[in-house]
C-alpha positions as a Python dict, from the first residue, in 0.01 Angstrom:
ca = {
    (1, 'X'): (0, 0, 0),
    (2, 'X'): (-43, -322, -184),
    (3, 'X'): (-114, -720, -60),
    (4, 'X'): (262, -750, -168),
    (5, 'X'): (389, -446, 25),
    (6, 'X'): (183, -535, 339),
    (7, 'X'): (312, -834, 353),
    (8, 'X'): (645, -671, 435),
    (9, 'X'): (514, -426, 735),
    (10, 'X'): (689, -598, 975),
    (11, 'X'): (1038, -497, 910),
    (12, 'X'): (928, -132, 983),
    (13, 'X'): (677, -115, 1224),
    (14, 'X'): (900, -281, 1528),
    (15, 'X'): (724, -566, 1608),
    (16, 'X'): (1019, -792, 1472),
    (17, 'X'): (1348, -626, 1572),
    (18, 'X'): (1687, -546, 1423),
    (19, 'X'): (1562, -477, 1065),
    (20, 'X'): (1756, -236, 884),
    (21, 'X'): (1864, -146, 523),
    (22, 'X'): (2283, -119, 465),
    (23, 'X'): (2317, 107, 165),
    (24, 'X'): (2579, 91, -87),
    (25, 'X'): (2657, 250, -416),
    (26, 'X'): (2632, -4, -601),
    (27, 'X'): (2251, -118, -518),
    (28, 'X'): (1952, 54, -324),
    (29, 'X'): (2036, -124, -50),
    (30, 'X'): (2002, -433, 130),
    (31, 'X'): (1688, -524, 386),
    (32, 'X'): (1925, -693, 671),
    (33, 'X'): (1815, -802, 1014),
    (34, 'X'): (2129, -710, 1292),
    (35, 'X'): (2003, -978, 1487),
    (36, 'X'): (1991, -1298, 1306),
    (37, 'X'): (2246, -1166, 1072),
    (38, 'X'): (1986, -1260, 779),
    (39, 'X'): (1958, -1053, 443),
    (40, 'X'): (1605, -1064, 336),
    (41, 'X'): (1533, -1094, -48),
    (42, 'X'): (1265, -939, -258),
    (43, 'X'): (1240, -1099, -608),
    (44, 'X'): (974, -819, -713),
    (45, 'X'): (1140, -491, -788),
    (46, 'X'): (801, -297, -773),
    (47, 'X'): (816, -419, -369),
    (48, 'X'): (1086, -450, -294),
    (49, 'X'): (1251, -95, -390),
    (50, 'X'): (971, 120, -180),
    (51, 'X'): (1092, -106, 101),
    (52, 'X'): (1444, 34, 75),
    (53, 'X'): (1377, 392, 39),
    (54, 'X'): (1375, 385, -354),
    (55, 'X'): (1215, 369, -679),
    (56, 'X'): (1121, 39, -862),
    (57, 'X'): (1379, -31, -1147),
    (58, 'X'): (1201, -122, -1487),
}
């Protein structure tokens, strides 16, 4: 796991709840927390897209 990728552990490993990712067809899917009602955005593809479930997009 990279610095960048660690830096995202929480969403996954429950110590900040309500993190989920809503799937679509038209994107990978979208890192959403069910409590705040907050999308989170990752600007780097190579991090973000192991985050959803998916593979980076050149």
């Amino acid at each position: 796991m990279t610095d960048e990728a660690a830096e995202y552990h929480y969403l996954w490993d429950s110590s900040e709840e309500g993190w989920v990712v809503l799937r679509t067809k038209a994107a990978l899917g979208t890192i959403f927390n069910t409590n705040t009602h907050m999308a989170l955005i990752i600007e780097d593809n190579a991090v973000y897209a192991p985050q959803v479930g998916g593979t980076p997009i050149p």
